[in-house]
C-alpha positions as CSV (number, residue, x, y, z in Angstrom):
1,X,16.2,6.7,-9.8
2,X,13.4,9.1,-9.1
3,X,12.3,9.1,-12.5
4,X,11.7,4.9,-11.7
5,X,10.3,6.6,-8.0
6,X,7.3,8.6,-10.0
7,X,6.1,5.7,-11.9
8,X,6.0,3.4,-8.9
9,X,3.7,5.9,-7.1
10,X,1.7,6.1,-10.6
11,X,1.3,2.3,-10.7
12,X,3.0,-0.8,-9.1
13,X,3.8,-2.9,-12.1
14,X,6.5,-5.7,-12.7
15,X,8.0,-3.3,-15.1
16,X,8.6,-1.0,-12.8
17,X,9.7,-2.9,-9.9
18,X,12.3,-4.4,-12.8
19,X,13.5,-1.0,-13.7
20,X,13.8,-0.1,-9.9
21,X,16.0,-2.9,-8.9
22,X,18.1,-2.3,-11.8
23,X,18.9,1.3,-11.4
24,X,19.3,-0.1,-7.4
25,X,21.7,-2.2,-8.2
26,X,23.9,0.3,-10.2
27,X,23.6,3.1,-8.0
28,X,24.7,1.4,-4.8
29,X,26.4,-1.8,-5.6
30,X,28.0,-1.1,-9.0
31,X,26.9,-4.2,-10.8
32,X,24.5,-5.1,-13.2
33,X,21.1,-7.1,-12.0
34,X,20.7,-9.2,-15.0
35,X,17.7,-11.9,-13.4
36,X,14.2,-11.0,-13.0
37,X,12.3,-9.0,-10.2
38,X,8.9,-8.8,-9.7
39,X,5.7,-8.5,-7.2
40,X,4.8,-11.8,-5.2
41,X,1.1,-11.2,-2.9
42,X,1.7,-14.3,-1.4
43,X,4.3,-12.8,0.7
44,X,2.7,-12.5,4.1
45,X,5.5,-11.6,6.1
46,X,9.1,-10.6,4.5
47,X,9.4,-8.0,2.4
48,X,11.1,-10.0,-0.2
49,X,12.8,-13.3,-1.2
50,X,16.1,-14.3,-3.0
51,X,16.1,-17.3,-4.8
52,X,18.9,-19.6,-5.1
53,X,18.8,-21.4,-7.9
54,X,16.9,-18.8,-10.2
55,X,18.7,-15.8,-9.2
56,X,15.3,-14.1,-9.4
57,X,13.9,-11.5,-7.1
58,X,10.2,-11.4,-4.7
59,X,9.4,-8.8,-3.0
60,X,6.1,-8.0,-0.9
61,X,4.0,-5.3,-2.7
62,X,2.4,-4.9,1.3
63,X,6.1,-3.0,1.7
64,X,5.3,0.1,-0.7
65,X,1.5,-0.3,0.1
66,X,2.4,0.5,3.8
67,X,5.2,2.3,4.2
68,X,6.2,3.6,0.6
69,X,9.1,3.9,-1.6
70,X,11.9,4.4,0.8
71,X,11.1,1.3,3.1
72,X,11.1,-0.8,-0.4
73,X,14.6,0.8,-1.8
74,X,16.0,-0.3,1.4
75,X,14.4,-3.8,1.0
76,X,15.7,-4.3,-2.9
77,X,18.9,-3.4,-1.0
78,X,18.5,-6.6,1.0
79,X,18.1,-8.1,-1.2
80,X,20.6,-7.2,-3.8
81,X,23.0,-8.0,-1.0
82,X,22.0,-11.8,-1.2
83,X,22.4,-11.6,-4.7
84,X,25.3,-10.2,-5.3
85,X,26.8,-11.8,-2.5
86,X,25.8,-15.5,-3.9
87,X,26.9,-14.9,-7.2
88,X,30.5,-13.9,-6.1
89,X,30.6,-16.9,-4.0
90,X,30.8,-14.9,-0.8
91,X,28.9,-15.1,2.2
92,X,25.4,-14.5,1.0
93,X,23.3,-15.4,5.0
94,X,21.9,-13.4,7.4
95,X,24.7,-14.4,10.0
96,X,27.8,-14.4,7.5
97,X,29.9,-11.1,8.0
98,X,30.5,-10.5,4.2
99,X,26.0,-10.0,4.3
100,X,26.4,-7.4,7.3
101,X,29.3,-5.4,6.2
102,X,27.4,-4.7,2.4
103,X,24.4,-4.3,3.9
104,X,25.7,-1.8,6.4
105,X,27.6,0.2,3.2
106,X,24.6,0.1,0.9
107,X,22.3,1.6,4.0
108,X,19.9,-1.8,3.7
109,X,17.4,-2.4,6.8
110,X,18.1,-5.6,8.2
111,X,14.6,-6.2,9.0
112,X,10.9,-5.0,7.2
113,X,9.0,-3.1,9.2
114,X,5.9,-5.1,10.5
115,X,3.2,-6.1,7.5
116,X,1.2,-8.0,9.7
117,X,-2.2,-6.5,10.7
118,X,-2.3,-7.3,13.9
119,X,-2.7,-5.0,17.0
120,X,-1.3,-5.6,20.4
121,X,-4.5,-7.0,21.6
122,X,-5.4,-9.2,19.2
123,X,-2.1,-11.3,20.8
124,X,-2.5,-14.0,23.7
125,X,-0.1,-12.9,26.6
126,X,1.7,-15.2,28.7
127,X,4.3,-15.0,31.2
128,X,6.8,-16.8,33.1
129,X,6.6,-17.6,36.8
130,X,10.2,-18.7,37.1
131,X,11.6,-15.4,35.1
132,X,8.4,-13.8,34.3
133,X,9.5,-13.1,30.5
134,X,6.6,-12.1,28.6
135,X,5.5,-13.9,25.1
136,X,3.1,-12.8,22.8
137,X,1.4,-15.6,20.8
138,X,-1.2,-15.1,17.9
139,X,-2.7,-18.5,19.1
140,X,-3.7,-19.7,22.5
141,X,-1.2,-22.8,23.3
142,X,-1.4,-24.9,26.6
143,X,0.2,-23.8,29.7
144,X,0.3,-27.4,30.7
145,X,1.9,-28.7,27.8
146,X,4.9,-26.0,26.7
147,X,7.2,-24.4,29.1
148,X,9.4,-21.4,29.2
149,X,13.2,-21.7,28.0
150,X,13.9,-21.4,31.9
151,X,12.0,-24.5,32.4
152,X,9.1,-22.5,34.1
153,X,5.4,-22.9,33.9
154,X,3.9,-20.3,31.7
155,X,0.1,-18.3,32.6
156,X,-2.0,-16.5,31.0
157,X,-2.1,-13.1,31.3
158,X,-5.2,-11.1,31.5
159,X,-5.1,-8.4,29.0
160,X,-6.4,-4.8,30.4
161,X,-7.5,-3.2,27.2
């Protein structure tokens, strides 16, 4: 696997990627991955994508770009549990156990780090006067029209940066 590791920090090809998931899927899962892999940049904010009827692979290139080679192993692990999952006609979701128990053996991360550029201020803040939870919007949204869960009125809060 670290000979697949040196080329993927020479250049991030398909090729690559395809050897990568391959050698993934051997070491940690002891089957074969016999469907295609590669790099989707119209991935904005999951690291990767199973598909269901093609058995193929996505995954983010923003993932190695940002946080390298370990953060993507563990995302091809996610991944791999999905598809090996579906293909033995186990529980293949995010919420079915057979998903959480593989992904917990293989050492997969649940969720991608953030890919998003965004920084805390670039977030509208409002809070709750009933239970004063806090939510972070990338868009203003109208206190008058939307509520909190509670039923309480949301404000705007004033951001001290």
């Amino acid at each position: 696997m670290n000979s697949y590791l040196n080329q993927l920090s020479e250049e991030l090809s398909d090729d690559t990627l395809q050897q990568l998931v391959e050698d993934v899927s051997l070491t940690f899962f002891n089957k074969p991955f016999k469907h295609r892999a590669v790099f989707n940049s119209r991935l904005r904010t999951t690291g990767g994508r199973y598909h269901l009827n093609t058995h193929n692979l996505d995954f983010n290139p923003k993932v190695y770009q940002k946080y390298g080679d370990e953060e993507l192993i563990n995302v091809i692990k996610h991944e791999l549990c999905h598809y090996h999952l579906h293909l033995d006609g186990q529980g293949y979701r995010h919420r079915d156990i057979d998903f959480k128990l593989l992904l917990k053996q293989t050492g997969g991360s649940r969720f991608v780090k953030p890919l998003s550029d965004y920084k805390p201020e670039d977030y509208h803040q409002y809070v709750c006067l009933k239970c004063e939870t806090l939510f972070l919007r990338k868009r203003r949204i109208n206190v008058k029209k939307y509520r909190c869960r509670c039923g309480g009125a949301l404000k705007e809060k004033e951001t001290a940066i």
